[in-house]
C-alpha positions in Angstrom: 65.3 -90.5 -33.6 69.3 -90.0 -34.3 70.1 -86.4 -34.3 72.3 -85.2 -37.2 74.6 -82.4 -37.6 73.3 -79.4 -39.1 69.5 -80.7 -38.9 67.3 -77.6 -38.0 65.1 -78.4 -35.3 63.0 -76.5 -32.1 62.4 -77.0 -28.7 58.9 -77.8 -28.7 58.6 -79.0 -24.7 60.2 -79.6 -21.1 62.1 -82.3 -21.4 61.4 -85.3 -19.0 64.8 -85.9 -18.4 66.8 -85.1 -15.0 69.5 -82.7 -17.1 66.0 -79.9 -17.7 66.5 -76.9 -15.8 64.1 -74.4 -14.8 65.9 -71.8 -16.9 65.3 -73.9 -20.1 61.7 -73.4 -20.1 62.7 -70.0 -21.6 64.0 -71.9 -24.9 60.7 -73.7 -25.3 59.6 -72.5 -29.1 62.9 -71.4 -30.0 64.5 -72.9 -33.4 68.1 -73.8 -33.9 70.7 -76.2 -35.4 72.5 -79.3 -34.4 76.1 -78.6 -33.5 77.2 -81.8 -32.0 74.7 -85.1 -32.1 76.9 -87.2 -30.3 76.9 -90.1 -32.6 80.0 -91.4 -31.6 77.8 -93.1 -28.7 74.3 -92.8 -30.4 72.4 -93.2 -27.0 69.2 -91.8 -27.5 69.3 -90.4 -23.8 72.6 -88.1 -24.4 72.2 -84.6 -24.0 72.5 -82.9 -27.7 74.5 -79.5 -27.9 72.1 -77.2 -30.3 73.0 -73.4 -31.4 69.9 -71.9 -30.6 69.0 -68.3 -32.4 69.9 -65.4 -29.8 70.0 -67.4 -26.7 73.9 -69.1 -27.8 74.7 -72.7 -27.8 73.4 -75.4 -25.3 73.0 -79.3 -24.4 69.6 -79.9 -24.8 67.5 -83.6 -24.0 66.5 -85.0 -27.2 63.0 -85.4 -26.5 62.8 -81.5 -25.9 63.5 -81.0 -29.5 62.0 -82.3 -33.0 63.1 -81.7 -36.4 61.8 -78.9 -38.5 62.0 -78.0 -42.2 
């Protein structure tokens, strides 16, 4: 899936990728918005930099997250 700015989406699980840190786990449930996609590269395996509500902004794995309405 390709990431757009300003999609609201949540970090439903621990990412499987090398970039998740322990301290991430805390962000698992938490809802936020894209801020920068990266689609100047569109690799599906970029990091994806997401504002999440009260916890600030961060680069997240992609397959942590999933779009929500």
């Amino acid at each position: 899936m390709t990431f757009r700015r300003g999609q609201h989406v949540e970090v439903y699980r621990k990412s499987a990728d090398e970039s998740w840190e322990n301290h991430m786990d805390a962000f698992i449930g938490i809802h936020g918005i894209i801020v920068d996609p990266d689609t100047s590269i569109n690799d599906p395996t970029a990091l994806v930099e997401v504002s999440l509500e009260g916890k600030g902004t961060h680069r997240l794995p992609q397959d942590s997250l999933r779009v929500i309405d």
